[in-house]
N, C-alpha and C positions, 0 to 999 in steps of 0.2 A: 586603614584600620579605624573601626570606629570606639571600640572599645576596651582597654589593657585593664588588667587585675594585679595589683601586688600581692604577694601575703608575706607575711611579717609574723611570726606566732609567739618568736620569744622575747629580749628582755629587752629594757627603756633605751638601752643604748645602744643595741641592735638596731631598733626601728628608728632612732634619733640618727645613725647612721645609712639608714634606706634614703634618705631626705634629696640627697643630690641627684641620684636617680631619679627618683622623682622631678626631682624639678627637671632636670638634661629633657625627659621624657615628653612634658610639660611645654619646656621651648620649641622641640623636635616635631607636635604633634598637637598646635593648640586648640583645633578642635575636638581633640580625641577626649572620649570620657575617660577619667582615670578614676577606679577605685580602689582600696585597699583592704584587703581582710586583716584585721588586729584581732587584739583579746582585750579582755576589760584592764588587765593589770596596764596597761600602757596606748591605752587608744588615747587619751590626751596628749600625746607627744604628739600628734597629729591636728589637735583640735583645732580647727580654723585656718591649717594649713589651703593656702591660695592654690597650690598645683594639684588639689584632690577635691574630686567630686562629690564623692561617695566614700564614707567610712562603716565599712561590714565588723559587728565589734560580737566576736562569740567570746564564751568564759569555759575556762578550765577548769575540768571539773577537782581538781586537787585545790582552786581559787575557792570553790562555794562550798564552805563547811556545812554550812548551813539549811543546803540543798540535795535533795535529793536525785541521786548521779544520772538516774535515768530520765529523771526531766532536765537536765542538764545537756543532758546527751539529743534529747527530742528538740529541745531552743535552738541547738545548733543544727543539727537535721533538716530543719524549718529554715534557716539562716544559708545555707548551700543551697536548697532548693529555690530560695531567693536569688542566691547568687548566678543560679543553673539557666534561670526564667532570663537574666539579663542577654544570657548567648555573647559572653566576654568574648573577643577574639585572639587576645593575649593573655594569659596568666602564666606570672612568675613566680616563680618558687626561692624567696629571699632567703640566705645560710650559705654559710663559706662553705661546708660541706655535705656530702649527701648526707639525706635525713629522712629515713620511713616514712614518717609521720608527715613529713611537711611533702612528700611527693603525691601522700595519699589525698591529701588536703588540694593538691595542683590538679589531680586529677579526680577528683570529687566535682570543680569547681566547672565541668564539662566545657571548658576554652577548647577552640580548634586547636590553637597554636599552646603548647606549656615549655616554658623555660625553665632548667633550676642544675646546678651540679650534680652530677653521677663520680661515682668513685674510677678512674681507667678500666680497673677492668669489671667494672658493674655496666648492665644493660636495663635500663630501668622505663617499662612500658608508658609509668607515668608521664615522661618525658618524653614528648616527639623530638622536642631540640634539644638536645644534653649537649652540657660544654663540662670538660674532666673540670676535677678539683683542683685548684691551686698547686704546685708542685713543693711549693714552700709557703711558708706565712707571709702574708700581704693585708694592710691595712682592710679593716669589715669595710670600708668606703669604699674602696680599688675592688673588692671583691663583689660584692652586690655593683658595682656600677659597669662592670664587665658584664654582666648578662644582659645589656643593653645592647650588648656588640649584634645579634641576632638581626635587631631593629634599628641599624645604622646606625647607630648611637655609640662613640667612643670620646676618647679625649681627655684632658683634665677635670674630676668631678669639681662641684663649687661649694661654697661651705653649706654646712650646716643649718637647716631652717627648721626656726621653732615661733612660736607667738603666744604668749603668756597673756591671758584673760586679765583684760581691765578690770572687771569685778573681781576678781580673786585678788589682784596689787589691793586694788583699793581695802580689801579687809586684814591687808596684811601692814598696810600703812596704816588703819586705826588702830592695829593692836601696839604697832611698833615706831613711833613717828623717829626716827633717828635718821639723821645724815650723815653716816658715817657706819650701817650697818658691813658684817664682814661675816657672810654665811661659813658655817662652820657644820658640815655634815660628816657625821660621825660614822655612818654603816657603811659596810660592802661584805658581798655574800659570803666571799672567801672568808674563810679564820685568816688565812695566813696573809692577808690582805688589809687586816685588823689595825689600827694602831692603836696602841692602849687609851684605856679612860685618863689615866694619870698625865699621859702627854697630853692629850687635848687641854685639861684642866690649867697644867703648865704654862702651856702655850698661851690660853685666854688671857689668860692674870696677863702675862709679860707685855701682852699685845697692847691691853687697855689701858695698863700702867705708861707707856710708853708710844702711844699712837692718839690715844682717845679715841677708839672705833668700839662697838659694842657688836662681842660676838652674839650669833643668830645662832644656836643649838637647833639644826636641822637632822633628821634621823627616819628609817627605815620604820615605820607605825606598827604597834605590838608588842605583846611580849614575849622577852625571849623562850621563852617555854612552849609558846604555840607550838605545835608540831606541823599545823597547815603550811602557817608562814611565818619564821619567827622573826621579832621586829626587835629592837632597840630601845623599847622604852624605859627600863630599870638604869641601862646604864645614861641615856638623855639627859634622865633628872636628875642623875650623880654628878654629872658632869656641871649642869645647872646652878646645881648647889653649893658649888664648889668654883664657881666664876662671879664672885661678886659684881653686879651689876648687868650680868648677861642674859639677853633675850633669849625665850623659848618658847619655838611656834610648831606645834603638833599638824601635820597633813596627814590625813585620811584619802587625801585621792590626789593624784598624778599633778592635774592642777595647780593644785596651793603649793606645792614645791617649786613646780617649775614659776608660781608669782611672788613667792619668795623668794628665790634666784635673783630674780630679772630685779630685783629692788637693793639688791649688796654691789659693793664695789667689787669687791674681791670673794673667789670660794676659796675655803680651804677642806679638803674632799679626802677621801679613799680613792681607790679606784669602783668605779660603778655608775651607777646608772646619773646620779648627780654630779661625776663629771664631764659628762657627756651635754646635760642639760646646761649648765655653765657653759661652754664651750659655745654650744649652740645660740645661745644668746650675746654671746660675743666679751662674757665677762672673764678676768686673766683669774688662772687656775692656779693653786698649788696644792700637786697631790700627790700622796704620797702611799707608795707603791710595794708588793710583796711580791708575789712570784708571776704576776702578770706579763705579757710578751707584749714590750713597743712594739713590733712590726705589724702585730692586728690593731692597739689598743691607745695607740698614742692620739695626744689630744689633736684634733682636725682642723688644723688653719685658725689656729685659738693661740692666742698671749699665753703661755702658761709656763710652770715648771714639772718636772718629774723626780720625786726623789726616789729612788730607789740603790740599793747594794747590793742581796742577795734573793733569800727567796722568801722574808718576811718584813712586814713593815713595820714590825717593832724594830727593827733595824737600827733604821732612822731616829737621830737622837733631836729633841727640842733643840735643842741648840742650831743643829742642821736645819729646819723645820725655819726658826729665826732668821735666821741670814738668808735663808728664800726668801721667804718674805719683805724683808731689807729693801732686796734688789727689787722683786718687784715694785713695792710701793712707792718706792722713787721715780719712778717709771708712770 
């Protein structure tokens, strides 16, 4: 095989999760080209990744407000016909479960060989090699690195590979020069996945009063009102305002989060896409959790905690919150 395709279409920690595949694939086949089809919201979790050749980055058209859907639609048209011209020998279709869109995208991509889950009893043309879906819930890792089995490929996946742009630290250390930063990311998509503003606020004071680390107000970019993508920025600066002495560093792209990360000792997260990034860079997590399932979503060969009780993260009282953090930091 000279050539394999991923595609990866949805979220940061989806594709932060493709990674060990990737690389198994990487060890398995080092002359083979590997490339990957992304979207713009998270082709950086990839940037400058060693096990990838080629990164194919199209944009959704619910991403480009700004854009008109039919040229939108034409960029990516252009972008598969790209892909078409390569004559991939492999392409795989990354998703724990079957998925329309992502089989139509497998088979757009005109690979001899297409890999990706089908439902048991779904027959799906897109797929010459269909493996059923999971019987139960299994880590996204265990499940994307199982469609390797086709191409000899099985075994224990390895951790998680990320690489955070020198340039991007370096502008995040002129804004921030502190040795003792402690990321503090506020968003996740879920509501019920939310922890309140009040508790974050709580939390900071007690931490600084009693650590001397200065939280880093990291957050989802926008306001909550957009209807495209709504982001975190009202409640940020509430938060901000209300943590005497606390850093707040605005990311507009994938990037400057993941070089923000990579420069804290410690995250303190929701569940989502910046626990995954943490993780990945090998910093000890503590996050705290709503109605999320450990069995897909737990943190990957990473230091970390999980708080969780029922099926929200308001749950979780600061106090609980506190004594996580205890243990970790001793540590």
């Amino acid at each position: 095989m000279k050539k394999i395709l991923f595609i990866r279409r949805d979220n940061i920690g989806d594709l932060i999760c493709t990674t060990p595949a990737i690389h198994a694939l990487r060890e398995k086949f080092p002359k083979t080209k590997i490339g990957i089809l992304v979207n713009t919201y998270n082709a950086d979790a990839v940037a400058g990744n060693p096990d990838i050749d080629e990164v194919y980055v199209y944009e959704k058209a619910k991403h480009a407000k700004d854009k008109n859907r039919f040229s939108v639609w034409l960029e990516n048209l252009r972008l598969l016909l790209k892909i078409r011209k390569e004559k991939y020998d492999v392409a795989i279709g990354c998703g724990y479960k079957y998925s329309t869109s992502l089989a139509r995208y497998t088979f757009l991509t005109g690979a001899n060989n297409r890999i990706g889950y089908v439902k048991s009893s779904a027959n799906s043309i897109s797929y010459n090699i269909s493996m059923n879906e999971p019987s139960e819930p299994v880590h996204e890792v265990v499940a994307t690195f199982k469609l390797l089995e086709p191409l000899g490929i099985s075994g224990e996946p390895s951790n998680l590979v990320l690489l955070p742009s020198d340039d991007e630290k370096e502008k995040v250390l002129k804004c921030i020069p502190h040795p003792n930063l402690i990321a503090m990311h506020i968003s996740s998509r879920k509501e019920n996945n939310r922890w309140p503003a009040d508790s974050f606020i709580e939390l900071g004071n007690k931490l600084m009063k009693k650590y001397n680390v200065m939280p880093l107000i990291l957050w989802a970019p926008g306001s909550s009102k957009n209807p495209f993508h709504p982001g975190d920025d009202e409640m940020a600066y509430k938060i901000a305002a209300k943590i005497s002495g606390a850093a707040v560093y605005k990311t507009t792209r994938l990037g400057e989060l993941i070089a923000a990360i990579s420069l804290c000792k410690l995250t303190i997260c929701c569940d989502g896409g910046a626990m995954h990034i943490a993780a990945a860079l090998g910093k000890p997590v503590l996050t705290i959790w709503g109605s999320t399932d450990k069995r897909r979503w737990a943190l990957w060969k990473a230091e970390g905690i999980i708080l969780q009780k029922g099926l929200r993260a308001d749950e979780i009282s600061v106090e609980e919150a506190l004594v996580a953090f205890e243990r970790m930091w001793r540590h």
